[in-house]
MMTF fields as JSON, N, C-alpha, C and O atoms, coordinates in Angstrom:
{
  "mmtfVersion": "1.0.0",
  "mmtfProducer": "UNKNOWN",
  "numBonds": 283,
  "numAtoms": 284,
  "numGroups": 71,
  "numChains": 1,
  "numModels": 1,
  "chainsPerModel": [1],
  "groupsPerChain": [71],
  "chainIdList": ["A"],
  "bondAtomList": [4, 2, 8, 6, 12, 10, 16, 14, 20, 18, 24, 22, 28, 26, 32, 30, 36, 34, 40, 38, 44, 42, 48, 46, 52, 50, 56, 54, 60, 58, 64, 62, 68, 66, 72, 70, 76, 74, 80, 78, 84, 82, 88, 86, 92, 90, 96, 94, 100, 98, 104, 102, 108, 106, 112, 110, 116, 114, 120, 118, 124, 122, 128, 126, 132, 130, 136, 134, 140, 138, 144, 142, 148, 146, 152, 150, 156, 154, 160, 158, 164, 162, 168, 166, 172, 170, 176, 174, 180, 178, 184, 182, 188, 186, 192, 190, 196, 194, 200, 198, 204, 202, 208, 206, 212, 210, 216, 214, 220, 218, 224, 222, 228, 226, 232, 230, 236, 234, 240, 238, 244, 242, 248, 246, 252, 250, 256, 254, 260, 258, 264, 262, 268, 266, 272, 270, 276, 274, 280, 278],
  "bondOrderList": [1, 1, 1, 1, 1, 1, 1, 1, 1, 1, 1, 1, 1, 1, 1, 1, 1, 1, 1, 1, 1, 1, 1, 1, 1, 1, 1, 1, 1, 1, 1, 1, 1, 1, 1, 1, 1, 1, 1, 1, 1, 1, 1, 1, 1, 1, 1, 1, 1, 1, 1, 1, 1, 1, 1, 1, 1, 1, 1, 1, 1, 1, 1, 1, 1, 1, 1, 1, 1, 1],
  "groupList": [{"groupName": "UNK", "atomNameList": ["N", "CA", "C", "O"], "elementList": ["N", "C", "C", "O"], "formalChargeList": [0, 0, 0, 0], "bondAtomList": [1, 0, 2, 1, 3, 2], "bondOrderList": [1, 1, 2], "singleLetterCode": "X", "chemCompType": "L-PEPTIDE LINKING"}],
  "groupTypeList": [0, 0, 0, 0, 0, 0, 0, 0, 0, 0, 0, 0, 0, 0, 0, 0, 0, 0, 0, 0, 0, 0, 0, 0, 0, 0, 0, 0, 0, 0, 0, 0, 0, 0, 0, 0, 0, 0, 0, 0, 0, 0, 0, 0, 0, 0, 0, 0, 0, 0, 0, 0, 0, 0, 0, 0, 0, 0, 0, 0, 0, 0, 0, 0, 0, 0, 0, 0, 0, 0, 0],
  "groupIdList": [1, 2, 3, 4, 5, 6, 7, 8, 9, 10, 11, 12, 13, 14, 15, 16, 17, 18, 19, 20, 21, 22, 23, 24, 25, 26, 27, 28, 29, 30, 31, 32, 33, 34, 35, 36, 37, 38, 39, 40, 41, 42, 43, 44, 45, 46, 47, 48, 49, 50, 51, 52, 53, 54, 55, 56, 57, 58, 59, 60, 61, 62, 63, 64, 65, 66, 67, 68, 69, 70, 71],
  "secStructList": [7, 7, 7, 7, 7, 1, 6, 6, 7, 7, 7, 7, 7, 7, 7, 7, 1, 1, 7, 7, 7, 7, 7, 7, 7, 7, 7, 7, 7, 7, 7, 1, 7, 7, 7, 7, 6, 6, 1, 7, 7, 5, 7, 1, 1, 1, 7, 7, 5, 7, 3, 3, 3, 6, 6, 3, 3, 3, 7, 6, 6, 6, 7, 7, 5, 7, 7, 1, 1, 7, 7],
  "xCoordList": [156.786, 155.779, 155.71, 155.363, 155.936, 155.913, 154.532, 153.768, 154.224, 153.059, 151.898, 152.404, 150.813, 150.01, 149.653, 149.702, 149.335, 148.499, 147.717, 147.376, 146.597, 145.276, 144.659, 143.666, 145.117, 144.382, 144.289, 143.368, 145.186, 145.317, 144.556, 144.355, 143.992, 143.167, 141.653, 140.779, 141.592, 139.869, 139.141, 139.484, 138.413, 137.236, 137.056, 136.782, 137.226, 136.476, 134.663, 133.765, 134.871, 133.429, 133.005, 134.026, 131.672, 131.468, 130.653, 129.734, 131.066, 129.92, 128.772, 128.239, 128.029, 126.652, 126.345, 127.018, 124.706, 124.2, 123.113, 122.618, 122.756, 121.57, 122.267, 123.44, 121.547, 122.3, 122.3, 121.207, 123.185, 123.802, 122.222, 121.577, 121.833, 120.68, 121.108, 122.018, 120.687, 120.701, 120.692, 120.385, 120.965, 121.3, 120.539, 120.823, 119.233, 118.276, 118.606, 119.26, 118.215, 118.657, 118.392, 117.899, 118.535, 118.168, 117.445, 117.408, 116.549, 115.188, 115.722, 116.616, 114.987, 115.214, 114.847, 113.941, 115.922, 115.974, 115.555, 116.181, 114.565, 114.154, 115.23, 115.883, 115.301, 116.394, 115.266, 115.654, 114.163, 113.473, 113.139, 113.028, 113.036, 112.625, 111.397, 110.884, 110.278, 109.377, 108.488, 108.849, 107.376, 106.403, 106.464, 106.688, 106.461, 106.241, 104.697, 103.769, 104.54, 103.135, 101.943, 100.738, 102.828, 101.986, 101.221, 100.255, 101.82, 101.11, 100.0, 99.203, 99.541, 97.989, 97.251, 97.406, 96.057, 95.135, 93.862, 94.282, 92.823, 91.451, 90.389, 90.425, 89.534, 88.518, 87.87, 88.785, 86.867, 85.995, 84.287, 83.312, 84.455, 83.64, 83.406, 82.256, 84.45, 84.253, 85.589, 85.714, 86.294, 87.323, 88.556, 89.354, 88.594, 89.985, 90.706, 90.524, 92.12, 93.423, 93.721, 93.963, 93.724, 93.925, 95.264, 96.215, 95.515, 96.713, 97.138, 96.079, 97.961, 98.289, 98.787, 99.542, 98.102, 98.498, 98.377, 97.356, 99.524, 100.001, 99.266, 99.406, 98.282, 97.941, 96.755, 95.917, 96.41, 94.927, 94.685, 95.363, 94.04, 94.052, 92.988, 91.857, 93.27, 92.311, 91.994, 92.887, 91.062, 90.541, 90.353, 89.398, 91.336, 91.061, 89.565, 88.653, 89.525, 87.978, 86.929, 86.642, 86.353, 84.949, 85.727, 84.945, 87.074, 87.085, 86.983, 87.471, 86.453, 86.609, 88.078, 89.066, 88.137, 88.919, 88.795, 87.696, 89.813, 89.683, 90.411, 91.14, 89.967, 90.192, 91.707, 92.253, 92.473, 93.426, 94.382, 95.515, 92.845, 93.648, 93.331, 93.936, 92.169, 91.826, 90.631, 90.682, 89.688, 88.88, 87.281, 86.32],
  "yCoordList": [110.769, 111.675, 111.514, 110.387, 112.301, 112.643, 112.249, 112.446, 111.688, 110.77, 112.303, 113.421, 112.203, 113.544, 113.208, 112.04, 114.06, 113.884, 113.539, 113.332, 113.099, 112.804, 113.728, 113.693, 114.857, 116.507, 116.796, 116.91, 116.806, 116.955, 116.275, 116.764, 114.641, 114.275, 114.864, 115.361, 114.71, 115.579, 114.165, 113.813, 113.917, 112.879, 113.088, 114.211, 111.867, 112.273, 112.13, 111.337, 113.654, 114.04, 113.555, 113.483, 113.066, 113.265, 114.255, 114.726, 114.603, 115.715, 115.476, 114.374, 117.196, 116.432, 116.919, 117.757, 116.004, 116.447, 117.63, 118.334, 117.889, 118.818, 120.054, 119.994, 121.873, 122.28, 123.382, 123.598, 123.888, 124.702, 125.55, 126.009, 125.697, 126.295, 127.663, 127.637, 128.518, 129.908, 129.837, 128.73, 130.785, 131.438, 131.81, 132.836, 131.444, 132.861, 134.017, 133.778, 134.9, 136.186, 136.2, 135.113, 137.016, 136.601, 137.479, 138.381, 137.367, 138.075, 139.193, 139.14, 140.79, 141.754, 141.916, 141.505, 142.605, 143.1, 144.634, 145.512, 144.904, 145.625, 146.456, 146.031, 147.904, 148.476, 149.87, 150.952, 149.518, 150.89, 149.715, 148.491, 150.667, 150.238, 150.092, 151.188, 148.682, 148.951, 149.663, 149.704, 150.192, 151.069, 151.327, 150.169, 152.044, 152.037, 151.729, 151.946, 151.232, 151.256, 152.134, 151.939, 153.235, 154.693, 155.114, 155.875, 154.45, 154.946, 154.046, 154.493, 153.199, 152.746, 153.358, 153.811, 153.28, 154.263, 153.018, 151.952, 153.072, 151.866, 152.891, 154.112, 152.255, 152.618, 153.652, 153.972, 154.359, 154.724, 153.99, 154.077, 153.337, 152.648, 151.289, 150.854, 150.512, 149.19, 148.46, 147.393, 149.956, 149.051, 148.244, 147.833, 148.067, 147.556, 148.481, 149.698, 147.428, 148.618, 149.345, 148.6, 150.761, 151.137, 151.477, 151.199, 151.978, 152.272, 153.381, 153.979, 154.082, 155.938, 155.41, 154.442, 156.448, 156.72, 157.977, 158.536, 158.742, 160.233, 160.642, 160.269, 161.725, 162.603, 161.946, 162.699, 160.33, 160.223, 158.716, 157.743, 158.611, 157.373, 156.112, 156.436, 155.506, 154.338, 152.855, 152.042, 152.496, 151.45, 150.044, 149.99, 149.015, 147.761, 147.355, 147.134, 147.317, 146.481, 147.346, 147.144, 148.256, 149.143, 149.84, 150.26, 150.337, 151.814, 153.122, 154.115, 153.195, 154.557, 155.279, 154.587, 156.856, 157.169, 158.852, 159.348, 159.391, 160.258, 161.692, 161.627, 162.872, 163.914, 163.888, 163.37, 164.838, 165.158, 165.981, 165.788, 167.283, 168.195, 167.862, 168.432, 166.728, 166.375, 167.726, 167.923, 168.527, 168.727, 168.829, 169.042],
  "zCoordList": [29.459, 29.95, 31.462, 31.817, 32.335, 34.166, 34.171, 33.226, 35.256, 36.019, 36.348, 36.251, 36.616, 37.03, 38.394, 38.78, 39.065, 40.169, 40.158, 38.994, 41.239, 41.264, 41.052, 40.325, 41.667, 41.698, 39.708, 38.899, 39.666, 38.008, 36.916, 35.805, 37.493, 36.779, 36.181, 36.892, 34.95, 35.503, 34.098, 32.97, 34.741, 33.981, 32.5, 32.076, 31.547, 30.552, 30.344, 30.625, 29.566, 29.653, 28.361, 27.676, 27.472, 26.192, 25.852, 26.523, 24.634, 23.939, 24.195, 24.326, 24.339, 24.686, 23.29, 22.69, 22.591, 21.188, 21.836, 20.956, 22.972, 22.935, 22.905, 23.275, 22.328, 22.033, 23.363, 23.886, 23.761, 24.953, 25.591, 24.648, 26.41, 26.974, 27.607, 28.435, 27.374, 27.632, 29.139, 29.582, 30.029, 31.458, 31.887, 32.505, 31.953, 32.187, 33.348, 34.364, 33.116, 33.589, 35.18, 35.48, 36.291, 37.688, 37.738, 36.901, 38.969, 38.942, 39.479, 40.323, 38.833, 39.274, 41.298, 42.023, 41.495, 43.18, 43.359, 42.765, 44.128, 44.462, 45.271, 46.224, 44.631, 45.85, 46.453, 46.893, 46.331, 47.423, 48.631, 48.566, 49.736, 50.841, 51.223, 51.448, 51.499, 51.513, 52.601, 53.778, 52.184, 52.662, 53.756, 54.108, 54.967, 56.165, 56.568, 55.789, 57.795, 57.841, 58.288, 58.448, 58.429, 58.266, 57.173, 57.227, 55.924, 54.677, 54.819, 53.994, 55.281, 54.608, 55.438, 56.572, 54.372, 54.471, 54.262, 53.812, 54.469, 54.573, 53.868, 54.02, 53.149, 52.407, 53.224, 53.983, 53.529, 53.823, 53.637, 54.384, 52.432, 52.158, 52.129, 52.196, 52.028, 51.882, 53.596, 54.197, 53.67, 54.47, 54.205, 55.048, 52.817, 52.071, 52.169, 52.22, 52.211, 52.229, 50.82, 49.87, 50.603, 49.4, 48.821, 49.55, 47.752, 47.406, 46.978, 46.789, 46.688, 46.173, 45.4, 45.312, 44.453, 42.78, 42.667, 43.07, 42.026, 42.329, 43.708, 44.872, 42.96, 44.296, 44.786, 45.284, 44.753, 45.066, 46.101, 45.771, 46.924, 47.466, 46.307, 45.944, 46.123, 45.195, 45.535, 45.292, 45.962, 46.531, 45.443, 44.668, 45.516, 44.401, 44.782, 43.984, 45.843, 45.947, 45.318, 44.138, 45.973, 45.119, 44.325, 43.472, 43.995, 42.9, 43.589, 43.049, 44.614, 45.737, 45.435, 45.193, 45.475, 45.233, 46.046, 46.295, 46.297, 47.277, 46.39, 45.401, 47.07, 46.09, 46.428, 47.402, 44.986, 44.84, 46.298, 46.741, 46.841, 47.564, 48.874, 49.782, 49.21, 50.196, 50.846, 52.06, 50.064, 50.844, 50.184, 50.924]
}
């Protein structure tokens, strides 16, 4: 039997008894670009920054919410 390299050696490993552990998946990546800072908009009432949901501005802090067509 020809001699091996060092490179060629590879360690013995032993079995392991625990049983193989799953990959967990990688965290989803966002591919929209976030917000510009033109879009926020501030309460009228309380001054918190609010958020758009479809056609409406909506405030987490009080619940304030602004009309659909804006008038």
């Amino acid at each position: 039997m020809p001699d091996r390299d060092a490179r060629d050696a590879r360690p013995e490993v032993a079995p392991s008894t625990a049983p193989a552990q799953p990959v967990p998946p990688a965290p989803p990546t966002s591919t929209r670009p976030p917000a510009p800072a033109a879009d926020k908009f501030l309460c009228d009432r309380c001054g918190a920054e609010m958020f758009r949901m479809h056609a409406v501005w909506r405030c987490p802090s009080c619940g304030y919410k602004t009309d659909c067509c804006g008038w």
